[in-house]
LUMMARVO-607166 format. One record per residue: chain; x negated, y, z negated of N, C-alpha, C, O, CB in turn; residue in three letters. Coordinates in steps of 0.1 Angstrom, whole numbers, padded with zeros to 4 digits. Atoms other than C-alpha are relative to their C-alpha. Glycine has a CB too. Layout:
<pts>
<pt ch="A" n_u="X" n_v="Y" n_w="Z" ca_u="X" ca_v="Y" ca_w="Z" c_u="X" c_v="Y" c_w="Z" o_u="X" o_v="Y" o_w="Z" cb_u="X" cb_v="Y" cb_w="Z" aa="ALA"/>
...
</pts>
This chain:
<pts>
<pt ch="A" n_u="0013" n_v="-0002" n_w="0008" ca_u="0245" ca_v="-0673" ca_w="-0155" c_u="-0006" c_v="0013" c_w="0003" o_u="-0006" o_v="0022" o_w="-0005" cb_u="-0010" cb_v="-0011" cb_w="0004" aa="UNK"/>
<pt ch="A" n_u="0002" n_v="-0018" n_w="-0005" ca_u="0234" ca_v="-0641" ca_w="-0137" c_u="0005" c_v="0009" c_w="-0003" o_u="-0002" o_v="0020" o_w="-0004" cb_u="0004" cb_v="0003" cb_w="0010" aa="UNK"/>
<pt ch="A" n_u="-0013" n_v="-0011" n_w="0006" ca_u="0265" ca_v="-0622" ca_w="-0150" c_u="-0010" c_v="0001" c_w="-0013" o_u="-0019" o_v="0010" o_w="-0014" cb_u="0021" cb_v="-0008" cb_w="-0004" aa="UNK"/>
<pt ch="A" n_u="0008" n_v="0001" n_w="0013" ca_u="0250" ca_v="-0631" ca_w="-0183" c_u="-0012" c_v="0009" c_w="-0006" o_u="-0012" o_v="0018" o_w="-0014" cb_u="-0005" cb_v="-0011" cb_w="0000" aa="UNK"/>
<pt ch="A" n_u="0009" n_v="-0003" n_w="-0001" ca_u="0218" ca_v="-0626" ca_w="-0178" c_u="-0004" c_v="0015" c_w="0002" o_u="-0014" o_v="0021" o_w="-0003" cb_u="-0003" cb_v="-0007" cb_w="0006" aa="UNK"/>
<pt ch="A" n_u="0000" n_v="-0016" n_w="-0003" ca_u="0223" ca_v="-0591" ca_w="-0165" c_u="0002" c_v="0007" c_w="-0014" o_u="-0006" o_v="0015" o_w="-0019" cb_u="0013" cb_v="0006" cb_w="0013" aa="UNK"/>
<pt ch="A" n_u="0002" n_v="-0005" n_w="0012" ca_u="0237" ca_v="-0584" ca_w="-0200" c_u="-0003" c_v="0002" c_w="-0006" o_u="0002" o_v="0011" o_w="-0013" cb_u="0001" cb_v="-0001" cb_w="-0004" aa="UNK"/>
<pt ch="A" n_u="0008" n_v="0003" n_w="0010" ca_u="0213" ca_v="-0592" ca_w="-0221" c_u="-0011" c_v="0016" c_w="0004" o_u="-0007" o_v="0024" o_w="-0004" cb_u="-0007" cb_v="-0018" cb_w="0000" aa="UNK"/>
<pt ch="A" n_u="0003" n_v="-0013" n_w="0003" ca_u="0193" ca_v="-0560" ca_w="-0215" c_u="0005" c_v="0006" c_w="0000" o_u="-0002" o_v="0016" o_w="-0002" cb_u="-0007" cb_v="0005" cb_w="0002" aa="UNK"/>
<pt ch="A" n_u="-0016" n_v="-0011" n_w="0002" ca_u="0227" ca_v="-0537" ca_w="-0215" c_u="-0007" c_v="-0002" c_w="-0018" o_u="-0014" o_v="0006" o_w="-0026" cb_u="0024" cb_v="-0011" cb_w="0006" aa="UNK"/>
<pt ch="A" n_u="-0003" n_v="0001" n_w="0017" ca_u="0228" ca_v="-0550" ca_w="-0250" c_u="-0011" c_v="0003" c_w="-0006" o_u="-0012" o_v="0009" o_w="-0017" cb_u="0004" cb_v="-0013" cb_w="-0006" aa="UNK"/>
<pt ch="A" n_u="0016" n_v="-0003" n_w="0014" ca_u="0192" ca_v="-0547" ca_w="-0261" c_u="-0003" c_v="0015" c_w="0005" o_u="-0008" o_v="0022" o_w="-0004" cb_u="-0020" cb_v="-0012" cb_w="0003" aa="UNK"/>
<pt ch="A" n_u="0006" n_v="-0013" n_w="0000" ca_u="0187" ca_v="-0513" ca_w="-0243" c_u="0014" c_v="0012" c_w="-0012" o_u="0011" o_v="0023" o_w="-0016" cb_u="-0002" cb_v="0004" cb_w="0020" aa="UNK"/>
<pt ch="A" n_u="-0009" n_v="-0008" n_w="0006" ca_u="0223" ca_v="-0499" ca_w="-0263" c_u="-0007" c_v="-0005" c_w="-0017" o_u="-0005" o_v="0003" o_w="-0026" cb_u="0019" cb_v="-0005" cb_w="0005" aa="UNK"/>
<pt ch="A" n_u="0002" n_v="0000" n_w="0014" ca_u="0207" ca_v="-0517" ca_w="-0295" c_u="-0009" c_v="0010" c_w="-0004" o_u="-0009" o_v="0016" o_w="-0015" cb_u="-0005" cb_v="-0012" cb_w="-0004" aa="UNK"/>
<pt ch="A" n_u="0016" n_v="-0008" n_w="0002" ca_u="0173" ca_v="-0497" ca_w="-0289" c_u="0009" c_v="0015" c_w="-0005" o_u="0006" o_v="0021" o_w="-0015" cb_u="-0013" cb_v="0001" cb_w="0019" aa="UNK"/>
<pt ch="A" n_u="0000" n_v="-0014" n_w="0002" ca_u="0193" ca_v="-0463" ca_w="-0286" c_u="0006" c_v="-0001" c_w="-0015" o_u="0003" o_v="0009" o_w="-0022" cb_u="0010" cb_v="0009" cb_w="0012" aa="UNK"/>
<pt ch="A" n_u="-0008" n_v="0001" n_w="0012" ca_u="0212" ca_v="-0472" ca_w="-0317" c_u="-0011" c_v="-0005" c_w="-0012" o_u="-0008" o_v="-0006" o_w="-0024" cb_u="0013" cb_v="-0010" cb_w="0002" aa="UNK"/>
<pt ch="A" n_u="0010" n_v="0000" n_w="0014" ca_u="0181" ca_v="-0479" ca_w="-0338" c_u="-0009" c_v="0015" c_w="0005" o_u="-0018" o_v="0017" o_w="-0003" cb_u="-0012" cb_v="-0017" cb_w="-0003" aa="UNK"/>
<pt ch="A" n_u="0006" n_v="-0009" n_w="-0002" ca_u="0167" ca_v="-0448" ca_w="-0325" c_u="0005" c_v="0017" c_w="-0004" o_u="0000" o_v="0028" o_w="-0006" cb_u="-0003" cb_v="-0002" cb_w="0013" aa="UNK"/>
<pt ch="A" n_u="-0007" n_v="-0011" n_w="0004" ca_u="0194" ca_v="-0428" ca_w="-0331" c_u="0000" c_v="0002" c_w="-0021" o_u="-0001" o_v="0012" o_w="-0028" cb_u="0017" cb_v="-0004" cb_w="0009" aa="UNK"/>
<pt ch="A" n_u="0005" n_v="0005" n_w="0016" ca_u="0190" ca_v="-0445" ca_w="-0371" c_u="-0007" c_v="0006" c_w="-0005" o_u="-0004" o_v="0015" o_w="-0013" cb_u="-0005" cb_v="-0011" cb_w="-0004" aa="UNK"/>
<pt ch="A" n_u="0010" n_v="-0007" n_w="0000" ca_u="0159" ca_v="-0437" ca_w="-0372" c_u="0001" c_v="0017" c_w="-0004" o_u="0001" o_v="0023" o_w="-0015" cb_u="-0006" cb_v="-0002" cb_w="0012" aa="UNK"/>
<pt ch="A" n_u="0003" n_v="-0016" n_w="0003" ca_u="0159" ca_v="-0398" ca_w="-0364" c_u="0013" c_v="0004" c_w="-0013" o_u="0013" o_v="0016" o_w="-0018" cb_u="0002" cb_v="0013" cb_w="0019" aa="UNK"/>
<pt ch="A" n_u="-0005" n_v="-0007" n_w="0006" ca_u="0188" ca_v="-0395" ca_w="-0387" c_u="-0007" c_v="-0004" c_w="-0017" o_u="-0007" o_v="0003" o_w="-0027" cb_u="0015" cb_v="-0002" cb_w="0004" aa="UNK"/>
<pt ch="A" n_u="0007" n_v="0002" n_w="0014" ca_u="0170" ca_v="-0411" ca_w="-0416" c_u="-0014" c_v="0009" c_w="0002" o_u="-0016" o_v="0014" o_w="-0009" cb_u="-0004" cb_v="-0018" cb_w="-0004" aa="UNK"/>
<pt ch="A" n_u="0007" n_v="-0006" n_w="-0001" ca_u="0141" ca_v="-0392" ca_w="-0406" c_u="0001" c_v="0015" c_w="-0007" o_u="-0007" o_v="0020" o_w="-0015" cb_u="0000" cb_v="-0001" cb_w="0010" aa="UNK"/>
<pt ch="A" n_u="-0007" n_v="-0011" n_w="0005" ca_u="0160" ca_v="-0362" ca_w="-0411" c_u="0005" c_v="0002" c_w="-0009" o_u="0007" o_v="0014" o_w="-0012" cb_u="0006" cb_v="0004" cb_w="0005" aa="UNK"/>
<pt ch="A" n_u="-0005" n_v="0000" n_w="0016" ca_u="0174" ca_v="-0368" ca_w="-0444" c_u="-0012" c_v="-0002" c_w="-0012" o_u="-0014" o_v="0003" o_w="-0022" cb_u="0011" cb_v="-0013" cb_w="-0002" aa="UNK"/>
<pt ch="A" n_u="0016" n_v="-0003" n_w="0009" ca_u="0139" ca_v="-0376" ca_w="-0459" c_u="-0007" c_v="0012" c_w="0003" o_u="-0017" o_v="0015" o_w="-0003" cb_u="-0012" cb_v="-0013" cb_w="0002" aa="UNK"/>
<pt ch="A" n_u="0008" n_v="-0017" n_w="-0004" ca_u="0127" ca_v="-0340" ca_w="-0442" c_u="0014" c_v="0004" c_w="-0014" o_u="0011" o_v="0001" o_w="-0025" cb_u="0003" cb_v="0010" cb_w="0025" aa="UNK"/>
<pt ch="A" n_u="-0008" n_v="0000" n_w="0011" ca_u="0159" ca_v="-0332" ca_w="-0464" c_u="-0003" c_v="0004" c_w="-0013" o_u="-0004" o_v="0014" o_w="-0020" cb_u="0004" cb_v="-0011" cb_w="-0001" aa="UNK"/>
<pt ch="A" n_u="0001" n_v="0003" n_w="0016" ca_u="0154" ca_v="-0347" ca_w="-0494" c_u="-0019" c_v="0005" c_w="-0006" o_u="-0022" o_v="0006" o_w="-0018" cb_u="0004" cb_v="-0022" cb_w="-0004" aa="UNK"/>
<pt ch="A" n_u="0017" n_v="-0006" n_w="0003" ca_u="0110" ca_v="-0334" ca_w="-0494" c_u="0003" c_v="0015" c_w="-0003" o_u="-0001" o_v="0023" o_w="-0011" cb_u="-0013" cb_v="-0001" cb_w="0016" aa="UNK"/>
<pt ch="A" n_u="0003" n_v="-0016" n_w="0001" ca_u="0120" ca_v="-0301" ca_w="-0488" c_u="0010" c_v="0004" c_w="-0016" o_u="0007" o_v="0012" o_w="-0025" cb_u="0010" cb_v="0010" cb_w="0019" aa="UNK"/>
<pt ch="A" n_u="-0010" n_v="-0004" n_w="0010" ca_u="0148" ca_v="-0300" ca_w="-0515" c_u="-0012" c_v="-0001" c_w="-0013" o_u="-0016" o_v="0008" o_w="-0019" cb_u="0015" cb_v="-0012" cb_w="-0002" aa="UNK"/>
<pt ch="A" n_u="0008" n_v="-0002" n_w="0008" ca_u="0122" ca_v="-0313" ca_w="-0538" c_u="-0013" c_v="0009" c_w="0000" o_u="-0019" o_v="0011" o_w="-0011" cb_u="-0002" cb_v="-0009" cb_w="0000" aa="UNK"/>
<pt ch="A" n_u="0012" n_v="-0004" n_w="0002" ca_u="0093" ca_v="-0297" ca_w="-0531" c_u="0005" c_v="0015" c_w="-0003" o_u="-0003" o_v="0022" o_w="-0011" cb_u="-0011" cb_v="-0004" cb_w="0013" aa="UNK"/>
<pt ch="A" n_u="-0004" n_v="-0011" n_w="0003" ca_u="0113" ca_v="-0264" ca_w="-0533" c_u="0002" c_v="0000" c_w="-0017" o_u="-0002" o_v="0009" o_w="-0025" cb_u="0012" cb_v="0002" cb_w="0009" aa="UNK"/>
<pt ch="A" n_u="-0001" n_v="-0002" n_w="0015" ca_u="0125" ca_v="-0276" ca_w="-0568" c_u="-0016" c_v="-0004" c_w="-0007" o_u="-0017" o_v="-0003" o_w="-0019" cb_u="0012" cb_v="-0010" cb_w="-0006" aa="UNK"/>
</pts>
């Protein structure tokens, strides 16, 4: 149970970087897609 247990934030802290990493790249594609437009 312990083994386990230790896992469970492994996994939620690798989910966190992996929505964080989501994030800034969608971030960066709507900076992207504003600038493209607002240029056109």
């Amino acid at each position: 149970m312990a083994s386990s247990a230790d896992d469970v934030p492994l996994c939620l802290r690798e989910a966190q970087k992996m929505q964080l990493t989501i994030d800034r790249l969608k971030n960066t594609a709507n900076l992207n897609l504003f600038k493209t437009d607002y240029l056109e």
